[in-house]
N, C-alpha and C positions, 0 to 999 in steps of 0.2 A: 655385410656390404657397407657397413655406417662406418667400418673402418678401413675402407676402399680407400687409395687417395685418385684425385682426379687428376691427370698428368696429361702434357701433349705427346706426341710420339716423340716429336724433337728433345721432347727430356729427357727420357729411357734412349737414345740411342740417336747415331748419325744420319741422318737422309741422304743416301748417293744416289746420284745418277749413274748415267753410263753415257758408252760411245763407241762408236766405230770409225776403224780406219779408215782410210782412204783406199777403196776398193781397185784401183787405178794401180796401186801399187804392191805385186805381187809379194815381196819381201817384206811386208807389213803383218803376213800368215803364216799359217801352218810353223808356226813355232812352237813353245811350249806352253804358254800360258794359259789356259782353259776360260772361254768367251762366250758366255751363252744369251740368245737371243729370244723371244718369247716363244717363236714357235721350239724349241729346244723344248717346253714347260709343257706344250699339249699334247694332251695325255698321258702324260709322265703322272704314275702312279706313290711312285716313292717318296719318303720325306727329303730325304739328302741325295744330293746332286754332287758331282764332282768334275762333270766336262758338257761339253753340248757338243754337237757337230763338226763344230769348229776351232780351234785355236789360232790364236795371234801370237806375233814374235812381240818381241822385247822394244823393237824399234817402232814398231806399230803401237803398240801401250805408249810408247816415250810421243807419236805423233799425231794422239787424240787425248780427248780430256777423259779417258775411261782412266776406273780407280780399282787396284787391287784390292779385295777387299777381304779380311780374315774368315776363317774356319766358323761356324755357326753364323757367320751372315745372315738376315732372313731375305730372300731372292723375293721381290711382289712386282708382278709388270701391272706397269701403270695406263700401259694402251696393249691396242690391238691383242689381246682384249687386256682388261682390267682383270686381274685377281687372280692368277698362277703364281704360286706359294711355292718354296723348297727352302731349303736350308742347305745352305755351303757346306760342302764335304772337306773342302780344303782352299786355301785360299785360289780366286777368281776372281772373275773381271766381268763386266756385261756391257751388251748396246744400250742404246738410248730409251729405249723400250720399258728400262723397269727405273723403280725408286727404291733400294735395296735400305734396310736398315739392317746396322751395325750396331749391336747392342753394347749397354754402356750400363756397369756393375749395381744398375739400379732395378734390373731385369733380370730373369730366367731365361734363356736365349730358344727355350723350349713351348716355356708359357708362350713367348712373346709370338713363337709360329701360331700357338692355337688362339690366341689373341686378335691375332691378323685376320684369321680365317673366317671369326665370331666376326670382324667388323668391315668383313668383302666389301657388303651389300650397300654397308653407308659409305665405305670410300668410294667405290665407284657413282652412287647419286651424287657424292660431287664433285665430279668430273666433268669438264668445257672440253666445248669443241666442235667446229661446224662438220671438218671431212669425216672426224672421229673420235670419241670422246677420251680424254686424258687426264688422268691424275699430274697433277703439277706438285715441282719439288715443295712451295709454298702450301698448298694445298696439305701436301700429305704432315708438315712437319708444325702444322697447325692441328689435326686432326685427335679430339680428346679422348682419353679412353679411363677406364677405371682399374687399377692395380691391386692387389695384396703387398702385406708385405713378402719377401721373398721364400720362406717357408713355406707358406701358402700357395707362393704360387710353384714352388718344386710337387706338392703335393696333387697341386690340380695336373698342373702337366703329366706327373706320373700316371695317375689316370689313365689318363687320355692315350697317352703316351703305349702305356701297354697294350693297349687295342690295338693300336696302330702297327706296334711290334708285331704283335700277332698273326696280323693281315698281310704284312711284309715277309714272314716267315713260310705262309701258307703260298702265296706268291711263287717264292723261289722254289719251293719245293714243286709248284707245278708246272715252274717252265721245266724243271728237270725230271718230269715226268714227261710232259710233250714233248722234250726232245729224245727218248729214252726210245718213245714210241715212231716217231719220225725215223731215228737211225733203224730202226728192226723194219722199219716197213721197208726202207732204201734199201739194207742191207736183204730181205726177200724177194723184191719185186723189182730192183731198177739192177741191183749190183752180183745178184743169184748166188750169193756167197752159199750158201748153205748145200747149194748144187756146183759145187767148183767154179762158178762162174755163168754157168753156161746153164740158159730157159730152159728147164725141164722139157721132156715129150709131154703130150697132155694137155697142156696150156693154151689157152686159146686167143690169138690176137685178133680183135676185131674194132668195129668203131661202138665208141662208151653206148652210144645208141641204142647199139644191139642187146647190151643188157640191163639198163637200166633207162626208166619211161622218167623224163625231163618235161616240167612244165614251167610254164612264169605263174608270177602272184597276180595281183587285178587291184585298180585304181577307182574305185568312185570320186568321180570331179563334180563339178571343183572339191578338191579334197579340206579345202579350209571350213566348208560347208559341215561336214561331216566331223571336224576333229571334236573330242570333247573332254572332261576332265575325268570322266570316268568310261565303264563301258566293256569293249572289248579292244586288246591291247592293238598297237599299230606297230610294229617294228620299221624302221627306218635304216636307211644303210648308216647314218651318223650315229644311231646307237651301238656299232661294231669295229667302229674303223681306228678306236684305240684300246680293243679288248683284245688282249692277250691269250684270254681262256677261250676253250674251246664252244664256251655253253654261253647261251644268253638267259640271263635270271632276270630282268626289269626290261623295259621299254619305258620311254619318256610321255609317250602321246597315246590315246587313245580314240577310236572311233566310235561312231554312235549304233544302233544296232542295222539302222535304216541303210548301213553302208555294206553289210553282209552280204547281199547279193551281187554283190560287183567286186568282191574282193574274193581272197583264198582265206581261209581259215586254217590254222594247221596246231596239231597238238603239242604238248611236248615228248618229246623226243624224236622227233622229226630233225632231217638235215636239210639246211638253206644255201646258196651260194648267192652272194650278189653279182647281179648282172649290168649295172650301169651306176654311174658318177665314181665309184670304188670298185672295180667289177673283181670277180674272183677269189672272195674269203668265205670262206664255209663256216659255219656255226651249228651246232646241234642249239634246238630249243630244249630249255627249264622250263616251260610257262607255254599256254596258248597265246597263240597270238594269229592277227592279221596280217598279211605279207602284199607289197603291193607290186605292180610292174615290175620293177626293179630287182625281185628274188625268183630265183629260180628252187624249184621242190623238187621230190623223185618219188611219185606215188610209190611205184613199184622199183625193184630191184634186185637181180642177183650176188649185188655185191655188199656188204656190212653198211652199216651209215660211219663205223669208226674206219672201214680202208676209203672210204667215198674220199671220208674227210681228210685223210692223212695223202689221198691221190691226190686231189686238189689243192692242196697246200704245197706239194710236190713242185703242180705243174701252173703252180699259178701265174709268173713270170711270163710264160709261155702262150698263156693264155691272153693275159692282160695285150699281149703286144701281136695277138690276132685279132684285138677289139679295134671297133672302130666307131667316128666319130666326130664332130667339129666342136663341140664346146666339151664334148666330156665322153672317156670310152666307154662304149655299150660292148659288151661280150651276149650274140646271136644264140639262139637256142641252139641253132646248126650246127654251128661252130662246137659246141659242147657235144652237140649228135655225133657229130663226124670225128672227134679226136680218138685217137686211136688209144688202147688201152688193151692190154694181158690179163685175159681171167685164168688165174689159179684153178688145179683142180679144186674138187669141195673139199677133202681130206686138208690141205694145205690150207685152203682159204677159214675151214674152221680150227686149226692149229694154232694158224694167226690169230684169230679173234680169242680162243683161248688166252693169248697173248698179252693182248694189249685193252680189253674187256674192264681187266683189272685197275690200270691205269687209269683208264677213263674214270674208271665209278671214283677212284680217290680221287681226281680232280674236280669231280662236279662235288665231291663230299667238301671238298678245302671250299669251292668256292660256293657254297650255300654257306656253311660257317663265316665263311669274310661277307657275305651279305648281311647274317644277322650281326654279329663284331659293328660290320661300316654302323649300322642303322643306332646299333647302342653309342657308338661315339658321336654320330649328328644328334642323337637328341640330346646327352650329355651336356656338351659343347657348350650350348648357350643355357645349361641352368647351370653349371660351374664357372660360366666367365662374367656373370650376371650375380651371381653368389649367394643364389635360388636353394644350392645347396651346400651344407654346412659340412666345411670338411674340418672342423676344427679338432676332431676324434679321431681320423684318419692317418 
């Protein structure tokens, strides 16, 4: 570390802002330019980015002070919130939202993302602001940090770097398992390919009700009363709403033991659906946990927990836009009672699950390995960027 040097950010690389056009002006859009804005960053799990939502034309860049900005850019929003991190896939532009650095041949443009990462926690402490706190261009371009030199720091990133790879790999490989499984369910049960088309004899249409028993979770209040650092887990509908996987392996929060009685408890492998502020995604649990109001469970069932969750996902569109609500949609237990659904015979219905059984268990396998992967690069992280550990043999 004694041969760290101590630099500002402004020395390694550019501080940009950004900006947005004049919303007023429809030909200021949808052109080619790739324009991303903070919310673009939430929950976006990958390191490299290449577009957001949205694109701007040529005459909109030409009619705001946003800056094109090269290939490995490091992308940091400086507000709402502070510290969504990516790296440019290809050159881009952003709003006002972020302080992007442009790295400058004195940097690893690799390191410099897991640099960034290591020092969230102090750039956001200092950040002003009464409606909401912001990193400023001055701010960030003052802000000191400690470097290697540049072999050093290829070799720390590599690191780091391959865990990440890894986690990224494990990723794609299970959306294209969940979708694998998605298309065989649509293709048996909504499109009857496998019967020319056309719902078997047999098959029974009734309301979801009829075959499977739906409950909600339970809220001990005030619940702030109740939260604690340890315990039993508390699932939250914010711990799901940018999980891609079908399984939930951590929760944030926990409750105290005294809260058990007014809540649901459920094991893992148990299926959830939320029912209010995000209503309609289904998660199988990894972990026990606590559920509160806001999920719905299915003690009993004649249908799989993998077709529950592959129906649900289905019709969740459907669903969401039968909720109701004034500040935020609630989906009714009723509602879920009464929707109508096709039971397979059992021959069929355990064919299926022959099916897609398999799938599942490899995704919940990838994603307990990117749990332990994530856990070894957060504790990594700050004794390689700190230089806690000597990679000078590496």
């Amino acid at each position: 570390m004694s041969e760290w040097k101590l630099v500002k950010l402004s020395d390694i690389g550019e501080i940009v802002g950004g900006a947005t056009p004049p919303t007023s002006h429809d030909e200021y859009y949808n052109g080619d330019i790739p324009w991303l804005t903070p919310k673009d960053l939430a929950g976006y799990k990958e390191r490299y980015i290449s577009h957001g939502e949205r694109n701007i034309a040529k005459l909109g860049l030409e009619k705001c002070s946003a800056k094109m900005m090269p290939k490995h850019t490091i992308l940091f929003t400086s507000r709402a919130p502070i510290g969504y991190i990516a790296i440019a896939q290809n050159p881009i532009c952003t709003n006002q939202g972020f302080k992007s650095i442009v790295p400058n041949d004195k940097v690893d443009y690799l390191f410099l993302y897991y640099l960034m990462k290591y020092h969230k926690a102090h750039i956001e402490s200092m950040a002003s602001g009464t409606t909401f706190k912001e990193g400023s261009g001055a701010t960030m371009k003052n802000i000191e940090v400690r470097i290697p030199d540049k072999v050093s720091q290829r070799k720390i990133a590599g690191i780091l770097s391959s865990l990440d790879s890894k986690i990224e790999v494990n990723n794609k490989i299970n959306d294209n398992l969940q979708q694998q499984a998605i298309t065989l369910f649509e293709s048996w049960f909504v499109n009857h390919d496998p019967w020319g088309g056309i719902q078997p004899l047999g098959w029974t249409n009734a309301p979801l009700g009829t075959f499977v028993e739906i409950k909600r979770g339970g809220s001990p209040r005030p619940i702030q009363a109740y939260l604690s650092d340890s315990g039993f887990r508390w699932l939250k509908i914010s711990d799901v709403t940018s999980l891609s996987s079908p399984f939930v392996l951590e929760t944030k929060e926990y409750i105290k033991e005294e809260g058990l009685r007014k809540t649901v408890f459920l094991h893992a492998g148990e299926l959830v659906l939320s029912n209010s502020a995000t209503p309609g995604i289904p998660k199988i649990l990894d972990v026990d946990t606590c559920i509160h109001d806001g999920w719905l469970y299915f003690p009993k069932s004649e249908l799989s927990k993998y077709y529950l969750y592959l129906f649900f996902k289905h019709i969740r569109k459907e669903l969401v836009s039968l909720g109701n609500g004034s500040v935020f949609t609630n989906l009714k237990t009723d509602i879920l009672k009464t929707f109508p659904v096709t039971k397979a015979d059992e021959t069929t219905l355990k064919e299926f699950d022959t099916l897609v059984v398999p799938l599942f268990d490899a995704m919940l396998n990838a994603d307990r390995e990117n749990f332990k992967l994530a856990a070894m690069r957060d504790s990594l992280l700050p004794k390689l960027m700190s230089g806690e550990i000597d990679i000078s043999d590496i």
